[in-house]
C-alpha positions in Angstrom: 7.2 21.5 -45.7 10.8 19.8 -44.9 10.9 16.5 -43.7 12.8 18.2 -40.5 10.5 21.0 -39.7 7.2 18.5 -40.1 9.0 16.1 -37.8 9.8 19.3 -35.6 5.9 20.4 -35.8 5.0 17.2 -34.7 7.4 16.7 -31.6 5.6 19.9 -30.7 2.2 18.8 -31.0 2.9 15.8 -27.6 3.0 18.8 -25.4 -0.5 19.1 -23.9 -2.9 21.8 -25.5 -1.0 21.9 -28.0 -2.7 21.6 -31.8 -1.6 21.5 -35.4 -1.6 25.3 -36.0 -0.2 26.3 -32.2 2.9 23.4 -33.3 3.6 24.8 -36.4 3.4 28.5 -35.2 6.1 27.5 -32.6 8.2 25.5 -35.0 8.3 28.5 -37.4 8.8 31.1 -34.6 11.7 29.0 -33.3 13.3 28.6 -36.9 12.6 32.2 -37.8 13.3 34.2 -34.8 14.9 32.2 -32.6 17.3 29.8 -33.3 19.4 30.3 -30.0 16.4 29.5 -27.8 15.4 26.5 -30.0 18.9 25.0 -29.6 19.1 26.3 -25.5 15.3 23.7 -25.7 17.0 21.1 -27.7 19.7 20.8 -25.1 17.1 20.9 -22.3 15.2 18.6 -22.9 17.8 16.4 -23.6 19.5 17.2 -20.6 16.0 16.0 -18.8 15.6 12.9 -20.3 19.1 11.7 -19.6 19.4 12.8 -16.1 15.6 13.0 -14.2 14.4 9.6 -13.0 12.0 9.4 -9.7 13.0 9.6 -6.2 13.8 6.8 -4.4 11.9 7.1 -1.6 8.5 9.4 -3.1 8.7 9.0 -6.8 9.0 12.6 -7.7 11.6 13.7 -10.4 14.9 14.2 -9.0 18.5 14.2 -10.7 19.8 12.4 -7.6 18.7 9.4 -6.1 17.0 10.8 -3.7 15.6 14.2 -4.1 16.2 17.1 -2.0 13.4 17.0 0.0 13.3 13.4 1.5 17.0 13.8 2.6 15.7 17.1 4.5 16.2 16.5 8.1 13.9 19.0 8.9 11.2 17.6 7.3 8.3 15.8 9.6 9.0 11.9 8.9 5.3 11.0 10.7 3.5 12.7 7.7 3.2 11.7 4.3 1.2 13.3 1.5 0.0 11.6 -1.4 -0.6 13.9 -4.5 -1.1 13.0 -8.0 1.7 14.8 -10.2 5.0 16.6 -9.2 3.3 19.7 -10.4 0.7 19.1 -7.6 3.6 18.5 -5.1 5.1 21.9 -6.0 2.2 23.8 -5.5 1.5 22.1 -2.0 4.8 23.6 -1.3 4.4 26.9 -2.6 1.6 27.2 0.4 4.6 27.0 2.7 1.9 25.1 5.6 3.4 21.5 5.2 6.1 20.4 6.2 5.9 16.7 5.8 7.3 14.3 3.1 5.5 13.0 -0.2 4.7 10.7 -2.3 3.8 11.1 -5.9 1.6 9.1 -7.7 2.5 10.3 -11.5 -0.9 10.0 -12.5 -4.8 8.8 -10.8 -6.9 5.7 -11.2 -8.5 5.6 -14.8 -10.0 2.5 -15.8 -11.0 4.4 -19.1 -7.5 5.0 -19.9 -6.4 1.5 -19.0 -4.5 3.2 -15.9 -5.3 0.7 -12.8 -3.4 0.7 -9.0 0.1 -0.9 -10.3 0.7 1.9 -12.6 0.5 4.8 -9.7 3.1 2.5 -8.0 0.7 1.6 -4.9 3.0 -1.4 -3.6 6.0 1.3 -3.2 3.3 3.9 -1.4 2.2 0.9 0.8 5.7 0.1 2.1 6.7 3.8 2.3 3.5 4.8 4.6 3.9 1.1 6.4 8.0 2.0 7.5 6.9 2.5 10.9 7.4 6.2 11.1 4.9 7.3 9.0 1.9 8.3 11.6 -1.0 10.3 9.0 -1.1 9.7 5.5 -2.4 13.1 3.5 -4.5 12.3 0.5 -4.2 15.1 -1.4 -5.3 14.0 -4.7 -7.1 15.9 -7.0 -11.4 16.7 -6.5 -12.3 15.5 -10.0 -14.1 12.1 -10.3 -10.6 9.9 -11.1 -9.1 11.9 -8.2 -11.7 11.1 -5.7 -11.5 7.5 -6.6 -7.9 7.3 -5.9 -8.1 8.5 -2.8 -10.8 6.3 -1.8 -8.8 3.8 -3.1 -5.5 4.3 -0.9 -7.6 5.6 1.8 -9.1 1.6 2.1 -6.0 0.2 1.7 -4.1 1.9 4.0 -6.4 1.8 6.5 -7.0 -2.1 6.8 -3.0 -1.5 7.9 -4.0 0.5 10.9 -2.5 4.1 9.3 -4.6 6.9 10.3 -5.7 8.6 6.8 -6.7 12.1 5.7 -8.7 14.1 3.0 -7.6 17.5 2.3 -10.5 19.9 3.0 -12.6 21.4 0.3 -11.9 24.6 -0.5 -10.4 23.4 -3.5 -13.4 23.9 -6.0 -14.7 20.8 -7.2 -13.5 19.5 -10.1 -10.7 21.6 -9.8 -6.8 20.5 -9.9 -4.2 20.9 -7.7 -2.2 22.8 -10.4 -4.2 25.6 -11.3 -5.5 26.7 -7.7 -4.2 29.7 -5.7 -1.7 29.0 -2.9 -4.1 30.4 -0.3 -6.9 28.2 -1.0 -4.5 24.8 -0.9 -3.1 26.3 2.1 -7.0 26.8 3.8 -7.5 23.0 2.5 -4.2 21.6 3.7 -4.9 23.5 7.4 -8.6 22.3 7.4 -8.0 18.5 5.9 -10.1 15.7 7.6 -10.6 12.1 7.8 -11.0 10.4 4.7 
C-alpha cells in the first residue's frame, strides 16, 4: 500500500467505531469513486479545525466568540443546563421544551481515563452558574455510571453556593446517552426533571 493512502487509512481509523477494514474500505471508496467528496472532506475538516473554538460563555463549538445561542435574547438567562457533549446540547434542542442557556462540559468525570473536574472546565461552569442571574442549574448529563457521577459532582458544588440544582427525569433508559435517545423521551425527561 502507498505511503499516502496507509497514512489516509489511518487518519480514518481516529474517528470513533471506526476499525482497520471499515478505514481502509473508506479510503479506497474515497480514492476510487469519489475523489470530489474526498477533497469537499479534506477542505472540511480543515475548515473546522481553523475556525471552531468553544464559546465564550458555554463552551460549546462556535465559529464566533460567542455562539448563536448565548447572544439570543430570547433565551431564559435564569436557567442553565449542563450537558456533557455538544452532540448532547443539540439534541436537547431538537426537543424544542427548553429554552434556557448551556453549558457544555466536552466530556464526564473518568478517573479511569485520567479525566478529573479541571478537564470539564468546572471553574468556568462555577462562575457562569454564580453570575447572579442564573436561578436553576439543569444537570443533564448522561445516565451511565461516569454520567451520574458528574452530576453528583456539580450538583455538590453548586449547591454549597446556594444555586438551586436539578436532575433531569428518567425516562431516559439507564445507561443510555443523550445522543442516541428519541426527542420525545428527552423532552418527557426535561418536562419532568427534579431535584438533584
Amino acid at each position: 500500500m502507498s505511503k499516502s493512502l496507509e497514512f489516509l487509512t489511518e487518519s480514518l481509523r481516529r474517528l470513533p467505531g471506526v476499525g482497520p477494514k471499515s478505514a481502509q474500505r473508506m479510503a479506497f471508496h474515497l480514492l476510487q469513486h469519489d475523489r470530489e467528496g474526498a477533497a469537499q472532506l479534506s477542505r472540511a475538516l480543515y475548515q473546522a479545525v481553523d475556525t471552531v473554538h468553544h464559546c465564550a460563555m458555554c463552551n460549546t463549538f462556535s465559529d464566533t466568540e460567542v455562539c448563536d445561542l448565548c447572544v439570543d435574547e430570547a433565551r431564559d438567562r435564569a436557567l442553565l443546563c449542563v450537558v456533557e457533549t455538544p452532540a448532547d446540547q443539540l439534541m436537547i434542542e431538537q426537543t424544542l421544551t427548553y429554552r434556557g442557556l448551556y453549558f457544555v462540559l466536552m466530556g464526564r468525570l473518568s478517573p479511569l481515563d485520567g479525566i478529573g473536574p479541571k478537564d470539564l472546565h468546572l471553574d468556568k461552569l462555577v462562575n457562569r452558574a454564580a453570575d447572579g442571574v442564573v436561578q436553576e442549574v439543569v444537570l443533564a448529563t448522561n445516565f451511565t455510571n461516569e454520567g451520574e457521577a458528574t452530576a453528583h459532582y456539580i450538583s455538590e458544588m453548586l449547591k454549597a453556593r446556594g444555586l438551586k440544582v436539578s436532575r433531569l427525569a428518567r425516562g431516559v433508559p439507564v445507561g443510555g446517552e443523550l445522543e442516541y435517545v428519541d426527542a420525545g423521551t428527552i423532552a418527557r425527561a426535561m418536562i419532568d426533571r427534579r431535584s438533584a
